[in-house]
KEBA-954795 format. One record per residue (C-alpha): residue in three letters; x, y, z. Coordinates in steps of 0.5 Angstrom, whole numbers, plus 500, padded with zeros to 3 digits. Last residue first. Example, Ala and Ser with C-alpha at 12.3 -4.5 7.8 and 13.67 -1.06 7.14 Angstrom:
SER527498514;ALA525491516;
***
This chain:
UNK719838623;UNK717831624;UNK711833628;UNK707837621;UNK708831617;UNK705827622;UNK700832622;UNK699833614;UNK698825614;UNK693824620;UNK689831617;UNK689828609;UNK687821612;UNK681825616;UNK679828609;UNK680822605;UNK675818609;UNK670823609;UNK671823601;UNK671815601;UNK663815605;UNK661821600;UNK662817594;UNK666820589;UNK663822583;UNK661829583;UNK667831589;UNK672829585;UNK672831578;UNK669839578;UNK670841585;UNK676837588;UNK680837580;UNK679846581;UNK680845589;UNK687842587;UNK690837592;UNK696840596;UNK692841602;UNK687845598;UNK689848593;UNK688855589;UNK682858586;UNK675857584;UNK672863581;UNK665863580;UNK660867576;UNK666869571;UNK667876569;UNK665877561;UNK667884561;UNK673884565;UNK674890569;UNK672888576;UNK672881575;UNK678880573;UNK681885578;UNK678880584;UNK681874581;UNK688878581;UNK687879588;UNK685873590;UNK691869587;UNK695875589;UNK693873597;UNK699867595;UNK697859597;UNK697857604;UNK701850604;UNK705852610;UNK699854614;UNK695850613;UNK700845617;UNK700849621;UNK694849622;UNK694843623;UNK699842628;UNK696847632;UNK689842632;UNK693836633;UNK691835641;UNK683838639;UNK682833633;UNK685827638;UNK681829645;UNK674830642;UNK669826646;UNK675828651;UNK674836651;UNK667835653;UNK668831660;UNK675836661;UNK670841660;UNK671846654;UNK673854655;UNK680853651;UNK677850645;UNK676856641;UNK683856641;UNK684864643;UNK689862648;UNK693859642;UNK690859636;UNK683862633;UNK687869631;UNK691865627;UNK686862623;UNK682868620;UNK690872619;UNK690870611;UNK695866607;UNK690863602;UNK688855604;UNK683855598;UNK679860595;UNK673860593;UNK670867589;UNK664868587;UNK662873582;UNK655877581;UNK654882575;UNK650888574;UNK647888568;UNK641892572;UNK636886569;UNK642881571;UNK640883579;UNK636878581;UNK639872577;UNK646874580;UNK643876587;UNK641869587;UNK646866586;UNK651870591;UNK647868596;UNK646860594;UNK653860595;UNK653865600;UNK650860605;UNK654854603;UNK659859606;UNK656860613;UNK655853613;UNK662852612;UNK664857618;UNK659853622;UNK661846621;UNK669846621;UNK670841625;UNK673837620;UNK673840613;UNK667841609;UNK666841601;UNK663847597;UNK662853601;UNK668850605;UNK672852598;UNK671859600;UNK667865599;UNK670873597;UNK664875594;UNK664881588;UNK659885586;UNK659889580;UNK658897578;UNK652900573;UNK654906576;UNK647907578;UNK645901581;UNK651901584;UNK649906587;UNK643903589;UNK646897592;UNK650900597;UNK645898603;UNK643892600;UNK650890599;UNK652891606;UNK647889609;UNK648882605;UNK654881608;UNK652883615;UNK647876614;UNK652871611;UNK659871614;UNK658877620;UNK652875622;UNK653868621;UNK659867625;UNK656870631;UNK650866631;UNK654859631;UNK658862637;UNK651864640;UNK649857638;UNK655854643;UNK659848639;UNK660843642;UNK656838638;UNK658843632;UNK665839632;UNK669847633;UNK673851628;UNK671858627;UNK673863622;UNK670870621;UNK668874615;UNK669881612;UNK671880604;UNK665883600;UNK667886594;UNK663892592;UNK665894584;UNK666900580;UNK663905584;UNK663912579;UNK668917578;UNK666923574;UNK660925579;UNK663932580;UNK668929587;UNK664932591;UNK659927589;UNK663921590;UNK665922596;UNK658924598;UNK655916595;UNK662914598;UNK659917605;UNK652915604;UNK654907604;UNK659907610;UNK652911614;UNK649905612;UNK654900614;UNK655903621;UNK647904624;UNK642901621;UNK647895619;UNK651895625;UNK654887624;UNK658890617;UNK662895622;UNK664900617;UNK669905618;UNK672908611;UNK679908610;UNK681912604;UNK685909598;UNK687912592;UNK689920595;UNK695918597;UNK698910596;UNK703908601;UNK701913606;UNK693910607;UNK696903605;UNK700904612;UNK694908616;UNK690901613;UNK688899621;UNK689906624;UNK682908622;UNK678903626;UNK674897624;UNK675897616;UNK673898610;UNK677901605;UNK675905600;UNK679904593;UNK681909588;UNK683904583;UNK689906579;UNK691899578;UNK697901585;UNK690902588;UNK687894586;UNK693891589;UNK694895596;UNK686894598;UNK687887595;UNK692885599;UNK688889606;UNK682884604;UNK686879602;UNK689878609;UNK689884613;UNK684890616;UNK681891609;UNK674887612;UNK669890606;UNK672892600;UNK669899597;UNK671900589;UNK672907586;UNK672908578;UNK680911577;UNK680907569;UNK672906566;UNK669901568;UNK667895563;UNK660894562;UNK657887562;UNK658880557;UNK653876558;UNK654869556;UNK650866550;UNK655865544;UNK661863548;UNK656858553;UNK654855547;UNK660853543;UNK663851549;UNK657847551;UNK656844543;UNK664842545;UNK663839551;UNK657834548;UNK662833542;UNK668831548;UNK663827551;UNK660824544;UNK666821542;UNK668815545;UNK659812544;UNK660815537;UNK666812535;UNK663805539;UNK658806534;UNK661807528;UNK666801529;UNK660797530;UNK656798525;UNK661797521;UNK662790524;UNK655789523;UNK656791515;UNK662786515;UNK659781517;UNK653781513;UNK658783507;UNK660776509;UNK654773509;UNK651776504;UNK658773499;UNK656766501;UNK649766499;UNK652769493;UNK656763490;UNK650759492;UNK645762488;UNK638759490;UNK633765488;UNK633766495;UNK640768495;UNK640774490;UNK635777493;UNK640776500;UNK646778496;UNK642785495;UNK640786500;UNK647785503;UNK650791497;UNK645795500;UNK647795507;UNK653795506;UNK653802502;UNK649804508;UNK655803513;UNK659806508;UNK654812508;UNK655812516;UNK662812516;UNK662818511;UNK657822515;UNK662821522;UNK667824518;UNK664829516;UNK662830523;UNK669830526;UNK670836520;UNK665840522;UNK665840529;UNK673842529;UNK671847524;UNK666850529;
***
């Protein structure tokens, strides 16, 4: 505010300079048609002067309006965003897809918080480990996020009769839905029930699961967090399908952050970039969605299938830490100003917070599809040399 107030001080002195200008060439101009000389000549000089001034406080006003403009948003934004209720210490969270990557980072994470976590998962033996390092805060929960009726809904009165036998004392703090699949393949090959898959996991079992525990966390005044993508905001190659399915929560996670703000319930997306993950290494090798073309439909796209293991690795080795998001995921558990969204990492050396905000607004599309491919040609040679 101080900041606001002294810019516009000054810009109230230039402007007063600016009226006394004007007045002092009124008066040179009366005093010119009464035929004096001397002032004639003084006019145009203040006349000139006074343009110049104006000039000046225009070109001010021009440089500075955007970072006047930011400050009033600032300044707005601080007086207006919601602030939500903040857990109490051991509240419970349930994170879907545990088995391994962020899930499983941050199952470890937010129990070493003291957090007592529910982990989702699709059989017991795949968090036995967490299981032992962080006895009695971290429970294995079987959940299935496609098997709505059955799985997800029997999860959900599973926490509810955890929670109740432990007296009630403990509340669900959050849901963070992590569970998703990955699939890299051009959509002109791509076979629908491959796209349906991906779907169901990425967008509609998501949503299962937050309607299936909704109201608990209605009642606790809990959070819901959702583990998206920076291909929910730019696509990479051959990557349709999975970035359709994170375009898709991006409207989910808006609309559920609208809908639900009467419960005070808060909604935070989170878009990582490259994370050291299991979702492409379990799409390599034999298991490269590839494998099963025709030697008619492998050539339309030889050069992206040939360097497809050379990108990722690639990726690989440029994957930022699962600590990223789970550091993310604990501020939007216990802060009570969460963010809506939270942009992390990098995306092949370039920052994804530059790349959302600055790159993608104002680069055309035909020059940001160039750099994508010049990107992949880059990080395979590179790859090629090692």
């Amino acid at each position: 505010m101080l900041l606001v107030s002294a810019r516009m001080q000054r810009q109230s002195r230039k402007l007063s300079s600016g009226m006394v200008f004007g007045f002092l060439v009124r008066i040179a101009y009366m005093e010119e048609s009464r035929g004096d000389a001397p002032a004639k000549f003084v006019g145009r000089g203040m006349a000139s002067r006074k343009d110049t001034a104006h000039r000046s406080v225009s070109s001010l006003l021009l440089a500075s309006a955007p970072l006047l403009v930011a400050l009033f948003l600032g300044l707005i934004h601080s007086m207006t965003k919601p602030s939500f209720p903040v857990p109490p210490s051991g509240s419970a969270v349930v994170i879907t897809g545990s088995s391994t990557g962020i899930g499983r980072h941050s199952a470890a994470g937010l129990a070493a918080a003291g957090f007592l976590v529910f982990a989702g998962v699709r059989r017991v033996r795949d968090v036995e480990t967490l299981v032992e390092a962080y006895p009695g805060r971290v429970f294995p929960l079987l959940l299935d996020v496609t098997d709505h009726d059955g799985g997800v809904m029997r999860a959900a009165e599973e926490v509810r009769e955890t929670l109740e036998d432990m007296g009630g004392k403990v509340k669900l703090a959050g849901l963070v839905n992590n569970a998703g699949i990955g699939l890299a393949m051009p959509l002109e090959l791509l076979p629908l029930s491959r796209l349906r898959q991906v779907m169901e996991v990425n967008v509609v079992g998501l949503l299962g699961v937050t309607q299936a525990f909704l109201p608990q966390l209605r009642r606790d005044q809990g959070r819901i967090i959702n583990v998206g993508s920076a291909a929910g905001f730019t696509v990479p190659v051959t990557y349709g399908a999975y970035s359709s399915s994170k375009y898709a929560l991006e409207a989910i996670s808006d609309a559920l952050r609208l809908e639900l703000r009467p419960w005070r319930i808060s909604v935070s997306l989170l878009e990582p970039g490259t994370i050291e993950s299991e979702i492409r290494r379990k799409n390599v090798g034999d298991a490269a969605p590839f494998k099963n073309l025709t030697e008619s439909q492998y050539v339309l796209y030889q050069q992206i299938f040939d360097t497809y293991e050379q990108r990722v690795d690639a990726l690989e080795r440029a994957a930022g830490s699962p600590q990223l998001t789970t550091d993310a995921i604990l501020h939007a558990l216990t802060s009570s100003t969460p963010q809506s969204r939270y942009v992390l990492g990098a995306y092949q050396g370039l920052s994804l917070w530059l790349l959302r905000h600055v790159v993608l607004p104002f680069v055309p599309d035909y020059l940001l599809d160039w750099g994508k491919m010049k990107m992949i040609d880059l990080a395979v040679r590179q790859e090629m040399k090692k």
